[in-house]
C-alpha positions as CSV (number, residue, x, y, z in Angstrom):
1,X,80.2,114.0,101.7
2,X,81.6,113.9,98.0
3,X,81.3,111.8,95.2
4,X,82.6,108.6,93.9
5,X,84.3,108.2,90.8
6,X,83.8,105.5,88.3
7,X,85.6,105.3,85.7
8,X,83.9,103.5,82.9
9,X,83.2,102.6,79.4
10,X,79.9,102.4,77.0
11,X,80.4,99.1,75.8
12,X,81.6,97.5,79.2
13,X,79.4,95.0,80.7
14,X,81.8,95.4,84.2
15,X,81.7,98.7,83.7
16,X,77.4,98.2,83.9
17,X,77.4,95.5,86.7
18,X,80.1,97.5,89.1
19,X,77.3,100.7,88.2
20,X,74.7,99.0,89.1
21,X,76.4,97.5,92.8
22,X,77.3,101.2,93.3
23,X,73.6,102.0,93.4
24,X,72.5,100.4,97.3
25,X,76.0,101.7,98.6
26,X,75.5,105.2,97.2
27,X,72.1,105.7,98.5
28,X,73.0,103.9,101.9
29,X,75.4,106.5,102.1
30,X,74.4,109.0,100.7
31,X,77.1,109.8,98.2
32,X,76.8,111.0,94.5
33,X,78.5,108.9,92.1
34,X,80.0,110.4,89.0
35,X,80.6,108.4,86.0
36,X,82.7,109.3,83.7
37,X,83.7,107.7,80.0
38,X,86.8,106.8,80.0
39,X,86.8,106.5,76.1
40,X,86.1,110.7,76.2
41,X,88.9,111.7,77.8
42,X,92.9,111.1,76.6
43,X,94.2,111.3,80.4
44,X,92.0,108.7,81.8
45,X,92.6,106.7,78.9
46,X,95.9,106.6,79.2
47,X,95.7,105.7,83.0
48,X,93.1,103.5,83.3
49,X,92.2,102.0,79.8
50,X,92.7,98.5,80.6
51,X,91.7,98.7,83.7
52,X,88.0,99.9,83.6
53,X,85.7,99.6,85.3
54,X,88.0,101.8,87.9
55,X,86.2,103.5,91.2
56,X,88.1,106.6,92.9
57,X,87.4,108.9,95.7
58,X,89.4,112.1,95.8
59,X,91.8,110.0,93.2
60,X,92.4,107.1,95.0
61,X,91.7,104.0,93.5
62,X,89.4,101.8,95.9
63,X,89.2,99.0,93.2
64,X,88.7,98.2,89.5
65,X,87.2,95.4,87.5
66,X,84.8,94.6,90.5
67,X,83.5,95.9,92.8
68,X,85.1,95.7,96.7
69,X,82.5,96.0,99.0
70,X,83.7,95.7,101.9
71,X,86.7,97.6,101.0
72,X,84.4,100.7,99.6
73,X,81.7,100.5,102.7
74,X,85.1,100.8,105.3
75,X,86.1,103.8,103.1
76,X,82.8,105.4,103.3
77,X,82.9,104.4,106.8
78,X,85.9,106.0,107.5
79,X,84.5,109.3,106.0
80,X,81.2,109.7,108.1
C-alpha cells in the first residue's frame, strides 16, 4: 500500500493532534504517512493554507481540520 498525505504546519496544534491520531491507523494498516509543511511549498499553500491540517491519498482529500476516522479506516478498507 502507499502513503498518506498530511498536509501540515509547524506551529499548528491541529496539525500535531490529527499527526498524532494518524499514528494507531497507520500502523494498524500499515501505511506510511508523509508529512509535508505546507508553509515550504507555494502550491500547497495556495491550495490548502487555511485549511490545514489537510490528509490526502493519491490527492484526494479524506478530510481536514480533524481527523475522520471512520471515513479514513473505510478508505484504507477499501484499499486492502
Amino acid at each position: 500500500m502507499d502513503k498518506l498525505t498530511l498536509v501540515s504546519r509547524l506551529y499548528c496544534h491541529l496539525c500535531t493532534e490529527m499527526e498524532e491520531a494518524l499514528a494507531p491507523l497507520s500502523a494498524e494498516f500499515g501505511v506510511a504517512l508523509e508529512v509535508l509543511d505546507v508553509d515550504a511549498d507555494p502550491v500547497l499553500l495556495a491550495l490548502y493554507d487555511e485549511l490545514v491540517p489537510v490528509l490526502l491519498h493519491d490527492g484526494e482529500e479524506l478530510c481536514h481540520y480533524f481527523l475522520d476516522v471512520g471515513k479514513v479506516r473505510d478508505h484504507l478498507d477499501a484499499l486492502r
